[in-house]
N, C-alpha and C positions, 0 to 999 in steps of 0.2 A: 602404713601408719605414718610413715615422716616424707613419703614422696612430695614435693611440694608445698610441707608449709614452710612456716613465716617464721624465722628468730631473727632479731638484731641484737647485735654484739656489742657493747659499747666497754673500748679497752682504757683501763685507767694506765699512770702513770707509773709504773714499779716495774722493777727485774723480773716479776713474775710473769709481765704481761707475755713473755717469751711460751709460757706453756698453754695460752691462747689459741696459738697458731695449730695445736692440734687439736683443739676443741673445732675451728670451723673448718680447719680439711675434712674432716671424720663429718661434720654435717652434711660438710658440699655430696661430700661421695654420696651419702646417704639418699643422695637429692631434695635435701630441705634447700629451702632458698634463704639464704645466710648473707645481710647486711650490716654493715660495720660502720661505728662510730669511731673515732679515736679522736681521744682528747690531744690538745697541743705536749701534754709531758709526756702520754704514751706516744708520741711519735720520734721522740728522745729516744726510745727502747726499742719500737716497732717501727720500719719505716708504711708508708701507706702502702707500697709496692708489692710488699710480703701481704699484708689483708687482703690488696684487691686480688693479687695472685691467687692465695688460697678458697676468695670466697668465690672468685670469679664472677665481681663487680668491683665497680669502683671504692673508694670509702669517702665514708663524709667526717668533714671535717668541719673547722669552726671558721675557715677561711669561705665556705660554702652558706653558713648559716647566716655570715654577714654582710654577703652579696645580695644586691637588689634581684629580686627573681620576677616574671610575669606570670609564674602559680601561683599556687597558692604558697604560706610558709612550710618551711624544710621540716622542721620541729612535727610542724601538724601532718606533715606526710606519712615521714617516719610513724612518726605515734601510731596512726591510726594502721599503716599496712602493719605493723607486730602484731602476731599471735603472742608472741615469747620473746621476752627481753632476757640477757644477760649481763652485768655487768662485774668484768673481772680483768687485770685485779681491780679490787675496789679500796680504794687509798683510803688514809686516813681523812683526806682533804674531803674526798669524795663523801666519805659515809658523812662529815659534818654535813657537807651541800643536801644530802639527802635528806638529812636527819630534820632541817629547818627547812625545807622545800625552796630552796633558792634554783636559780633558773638564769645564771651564769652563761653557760656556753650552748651546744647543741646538744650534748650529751642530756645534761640535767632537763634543757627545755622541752626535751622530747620525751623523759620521764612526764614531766608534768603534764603535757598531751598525750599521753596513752593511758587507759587501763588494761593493760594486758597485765599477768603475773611477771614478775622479775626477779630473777636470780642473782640472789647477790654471793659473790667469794671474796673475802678480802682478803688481803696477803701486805703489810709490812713487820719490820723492829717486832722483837719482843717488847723491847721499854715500851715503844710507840703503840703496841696492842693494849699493854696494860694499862695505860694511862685512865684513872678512873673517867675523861670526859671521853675518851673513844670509848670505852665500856657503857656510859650512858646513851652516846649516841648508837652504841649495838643493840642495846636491850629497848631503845624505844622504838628503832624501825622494824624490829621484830613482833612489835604489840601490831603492825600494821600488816591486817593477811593479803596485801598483795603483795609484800616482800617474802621471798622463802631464802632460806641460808646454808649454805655450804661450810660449814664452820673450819678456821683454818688448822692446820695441823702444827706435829711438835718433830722436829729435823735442825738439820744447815739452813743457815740462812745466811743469804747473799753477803752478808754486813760480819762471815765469820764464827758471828753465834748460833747455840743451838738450842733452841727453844719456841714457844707459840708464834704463830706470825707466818708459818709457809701456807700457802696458798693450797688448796685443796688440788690432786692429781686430774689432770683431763679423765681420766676414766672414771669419777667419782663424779664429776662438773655434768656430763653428758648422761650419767645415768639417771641423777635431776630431772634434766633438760626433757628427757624422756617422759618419765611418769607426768612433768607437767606440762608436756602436749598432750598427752592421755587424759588429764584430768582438768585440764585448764583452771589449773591453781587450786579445786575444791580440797579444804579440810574436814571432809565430810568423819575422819576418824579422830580426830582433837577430843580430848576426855575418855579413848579407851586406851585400854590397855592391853596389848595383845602379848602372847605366850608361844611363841612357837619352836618346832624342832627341827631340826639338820643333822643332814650327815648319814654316814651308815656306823652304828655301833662295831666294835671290834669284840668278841668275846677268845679273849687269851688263851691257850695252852699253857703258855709260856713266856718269856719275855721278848721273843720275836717271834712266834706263831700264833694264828690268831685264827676261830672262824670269823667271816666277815662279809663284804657286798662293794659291788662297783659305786656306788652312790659316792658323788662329789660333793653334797650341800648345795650345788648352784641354785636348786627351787625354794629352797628352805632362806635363803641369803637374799633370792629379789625378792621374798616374800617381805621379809624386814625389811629390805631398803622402801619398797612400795607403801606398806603400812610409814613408815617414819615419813617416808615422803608427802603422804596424805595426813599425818598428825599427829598420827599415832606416839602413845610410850609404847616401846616394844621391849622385850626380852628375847633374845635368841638361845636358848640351848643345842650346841650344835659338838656335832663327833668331830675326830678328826679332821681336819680340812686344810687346802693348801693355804699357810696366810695372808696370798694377793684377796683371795676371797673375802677376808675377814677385814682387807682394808678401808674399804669405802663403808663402813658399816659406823659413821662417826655420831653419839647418841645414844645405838642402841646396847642393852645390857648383855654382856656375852658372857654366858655360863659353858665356858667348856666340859665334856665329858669323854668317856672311852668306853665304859659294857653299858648295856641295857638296863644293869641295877644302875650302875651311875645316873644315868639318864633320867630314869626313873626319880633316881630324890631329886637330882634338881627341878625338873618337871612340878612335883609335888611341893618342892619349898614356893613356887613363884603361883602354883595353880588356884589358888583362894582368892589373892589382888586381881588376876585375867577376867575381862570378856570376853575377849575368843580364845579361845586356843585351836591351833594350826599346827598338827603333825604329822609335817611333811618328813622326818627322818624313815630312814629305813632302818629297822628296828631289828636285832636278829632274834630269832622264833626259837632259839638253842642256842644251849653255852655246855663248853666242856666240865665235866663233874666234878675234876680237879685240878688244880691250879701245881702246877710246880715251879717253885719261885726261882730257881736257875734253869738255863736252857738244856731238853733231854738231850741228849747225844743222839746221836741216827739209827743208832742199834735199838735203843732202848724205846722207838717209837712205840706207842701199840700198834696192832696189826687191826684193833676195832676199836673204836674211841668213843666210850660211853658220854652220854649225852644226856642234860638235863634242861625244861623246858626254862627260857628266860621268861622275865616278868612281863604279862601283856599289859601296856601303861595306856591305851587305850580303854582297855574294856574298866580297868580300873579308874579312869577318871570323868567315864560316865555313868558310872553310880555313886561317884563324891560330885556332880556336877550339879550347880543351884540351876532354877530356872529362866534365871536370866542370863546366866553363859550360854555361848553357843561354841558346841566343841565338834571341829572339822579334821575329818581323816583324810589319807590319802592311799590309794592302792596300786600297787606301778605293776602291771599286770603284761602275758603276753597273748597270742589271740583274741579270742573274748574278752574284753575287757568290763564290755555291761556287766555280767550273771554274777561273776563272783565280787563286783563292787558293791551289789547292790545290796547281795546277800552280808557283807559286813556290815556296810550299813542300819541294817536292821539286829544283827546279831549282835553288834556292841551299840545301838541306839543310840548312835551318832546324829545330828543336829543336820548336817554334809559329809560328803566323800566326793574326794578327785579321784578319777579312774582315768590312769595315765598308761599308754602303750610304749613299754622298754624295749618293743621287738620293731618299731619303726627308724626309719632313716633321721638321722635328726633329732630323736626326742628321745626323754628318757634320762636314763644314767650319765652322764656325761658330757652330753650335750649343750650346747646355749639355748634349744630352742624346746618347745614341747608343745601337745595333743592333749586334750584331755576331756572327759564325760564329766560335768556337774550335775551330781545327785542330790537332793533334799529328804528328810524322812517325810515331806509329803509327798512324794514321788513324780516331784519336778524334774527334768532334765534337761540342760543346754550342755550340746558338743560343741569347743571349741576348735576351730580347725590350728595349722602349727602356729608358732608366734614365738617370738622372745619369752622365757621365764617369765620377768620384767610384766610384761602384756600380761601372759597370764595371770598374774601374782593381781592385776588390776582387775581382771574380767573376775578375776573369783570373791576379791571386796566388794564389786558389785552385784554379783551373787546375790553373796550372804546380806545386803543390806536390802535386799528384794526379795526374802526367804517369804512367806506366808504373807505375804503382802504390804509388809511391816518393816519399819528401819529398826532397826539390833542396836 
């Protein structure tokens, strides 16, 4: 998916531009081909040395944009080789230039000559975020969909305070960068609203025993980031989860929960506003019958643990489901993974089902990557071979927007 394409980098002038440096090693590796711009105040912060190091070319600068050339111009080069632009940090200076389409230096000029999609992060001051003309200049390059936004976060900042203004983490910058090599900027999901689940419920004994499941939320997590990435409003209701998981998740609505009835209301309070709903959680099938609100002693275990069925929040939300939701299961399966997916499928009259194999290398519970069977109830089928969550999370909005021949 990223061997070989096209980003340029175009690094503004802020202390942030320091967290740059691992957004284009993390490309280089990847073997995307990663070219940089840097403006003359990011070279105050970054020297050119470190870019060309990391990206493993040189960088262009504005000492290059002003030099007589026998090609054609720099600006129209750059522009036209991007698939993907990034610019980060993106100054206040910068979002002004942007915002009025001025064509100042190389940086800006080469906006102007490209239509590729571009990612913007900015990162200065709280005062300097808030100021109502940065705030207008945010919300109108945002009315422009070839701009998409990494909005900045609330920490330390360089200047001592602590408030809006820090620059979104590389690992949140690059999962972007992702979805929009995948999708080359389409908001194909702008006006819906998606619903989905994460996580493996816990159902208690006790205040630290619990039945339970290896499930991390990791599918349930790109599945939100990918919907928001493509446009989406999203809502995540998600179990337990480590909170690196829940970081890059900036936008979307997070209803935490812990048992299967939890789950369940909130599932239910958010389920009427949804077009899709996506429940990717692993849901536990039994909870213990009673609850004891201090922890038992060792002695006092039972030696058989009566068991009561939890709520099935599937079956129940496709019989409150109108006709124009479409509501998608998932079944994480081992061996066969067709027979019994298909058979749910039909048995709670699901819309779709992912039929995911937990007994393979790599995919599954815990992993970053995964497999999976896409089922339709008209009895369509596309296997996707392994991939990033991420990729997945994208092959199955394309899916669902190619169900019966029809966009959803």
């Amino acid at each position: 998916m990223l061997q070989g394409r096209r980003v340029l980098i175009g690094v503004g002038g802020g202390i942030a531009a320091y967290k740059v440096c691992q957004v284009i090693s993390t490309l280089a590796k990847l073997g995307v081909e990663v070219r940089t711009v840097s403006t003359d105040n990011a070279q105050q912060f970054i020297t050119p040395l470190t870019l060309a190091t990391l990206s493993r070319h040189p960088v262009y600068t504005d000492d290059l944009f002003w030099q007589p050339s026998q090609y054609r111009p720099l600006h129209i080069e750059l522009g036209e080789w991007a698939e993907l632009m990034l610019i980060a940090p993106l100054t206040a200076n910068l979002m002004a230039k942007l915002t009025h389409g001025l064509a100042d230096n190389l940086l800006t000029s080469t906006v102007l000559a490209s239509t590729s999609p571009i990612l913007l992060a900015p990162a200065m001051n709280t005062d300097m975020w808030q100021q109502p003309s940065v705030q207008r200049n945010w919300q109108v390059l945002q009315t422009d969909l070839r701009y998409h936004a990494v909005s900045p976060g609330t920490g330390m900042l360089a200047c001592d305070r602590v408030g809006m203004g820090r620059m979104a983490e590389p690992s949140e910058i690059l999962t972007y960068l992702h979805s929009l090599l995948y999708t080359q900027g389409k908001r194909d999901l702008v006006g819906k609203h998606l619903l989905i689940s994460a996580g493996g419920t816990r159902e208690h004994l006790d205040p630290v025993r619990f039945i339970g499941n290896p499930s991390t939320g990791k599918m349930g997590v790109a599945l939100a980031q990918a919907a928001s990435h493509r446009g989406a409003k999203v809502t995540l209701v998600h179990a337990p989860m480590e909170p690196r998981l829940l970081s890059g998740l900036s936008g979307v609505r997070l209803l935490p929960v812990v048992s299967a009835l939890e789950m369940r209301q909130a599932v239910l309070s958010s389920f009427s506003e949804a077009d899709w709903i996506i429940m990717a959680a692993a849901v536990a099938d039994v909870r213990p019958k009673e609850y004891y609100r201090e922890k038992l002693p060792k002695r006092l275990l039972p030696d058989q643990l009566p068991l009561s069925v939890a709520p099935d929040i599937l079956s129940e939300l496709s019989q409150q489901k109108r006709s124009q939701q479409r509501l998608i299961g998932f079944a994480a399966q081992t061996g066969d993974i067709f027979t019994p997916a298909f058979e749910k499928l039909q048995r709670k009259k699901l819309d779709a089902i992912v039929a995911n194999a937990i007994d393979q290398v790599d995919s599954g519970f815990g992993s970053d990557q995964n497999q999976a069977i896409f089922l339709d109830h008209e009895g369509r089928k596309v296997a996707i071979g392994q991939c990033s969550k991420l990729q997945m999370s994208h092959h199955l909005f394309d899916f669902i927007h190619t169900m019966s021949g029809r966009n959803y």
